[in-house]
Residue, then its C-alpha position, 0 to 999 in steps of 0.5 A: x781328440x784332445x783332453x777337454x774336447x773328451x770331457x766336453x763331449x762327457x758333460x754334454x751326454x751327461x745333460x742330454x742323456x736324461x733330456x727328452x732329445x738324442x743324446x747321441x745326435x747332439x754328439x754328432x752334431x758336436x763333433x760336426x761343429x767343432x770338428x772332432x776328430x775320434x780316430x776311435x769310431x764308435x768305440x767313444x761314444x758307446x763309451x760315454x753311454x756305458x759312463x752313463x750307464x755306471x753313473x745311474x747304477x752307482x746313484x741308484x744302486x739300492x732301488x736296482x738291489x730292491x726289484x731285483x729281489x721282489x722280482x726273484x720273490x715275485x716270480x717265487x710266488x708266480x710258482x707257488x700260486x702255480x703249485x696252489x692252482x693245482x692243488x686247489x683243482x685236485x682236493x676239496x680243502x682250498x688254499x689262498x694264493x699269494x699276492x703277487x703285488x706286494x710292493x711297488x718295487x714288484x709291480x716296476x719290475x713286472x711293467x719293466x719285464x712286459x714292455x720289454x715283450x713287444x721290443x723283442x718281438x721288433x728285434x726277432x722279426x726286424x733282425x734283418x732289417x736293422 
């Protein structure tokens, strides 16, 4: 594979990776019409999606940063409203509990780490299938 085959390849997943269509089938499929030859296999095209993956975190580095510090306050909270629940049920005198939904960044993250539930579900049970 030559130099600019490499970057063409690097710009066309850059495009598509964002684009509702596959990303890794319109890199196929230029392999196919040019006639990429990637001694490599694989190991290239989970290159570019790693490239990819660097070049999100690099632009949104800050909102990464962000939920990953309301998600440790939310899960934090999660266990102080546990230590309220219990002793709210074992005296008189209730306490409040905390809000969980503080911020924006709080309720993404819990939405990110529900729908990742039902894709581990698929992958424990489809393990063998895959």
């Amino acid at each position: 594979m030559s130099l600019l085959e490499a970057v063409l390849m690097g710009i066309l997943q850059g495009i598509t990776e964002f684009l509702p269509v596959s990303s890794s089938g319109h890199l196929a499929i230029f392999k196919n019409v040019f006639q990429v030859n990637t001694n490599t296999g694989l190991l290239f095209d989970i290159l570019l999606h790693v490239g990819t993956l660097v070049a999100v975190c690099i632009v949104y580095y800050k909102d990464i940063i962000r939920m990953f510090v309301e998600g440790v306050g939310l899960l934090l909270d999660i266990f102080r409203n546990m230590g309220v629940f219990v002793h709210n049920l074992s005296t008189k005198r209730r306490r409040k509990y905390y809000p969980l939904m503080k911020s924006p960044y709080r309720k993404l993250t819990l939405l990110i780490l529900i729908s990742t539930v039902p894709t581990g579900i698929f992958g424990l049970f489809l393990k063998g299938i895959i």
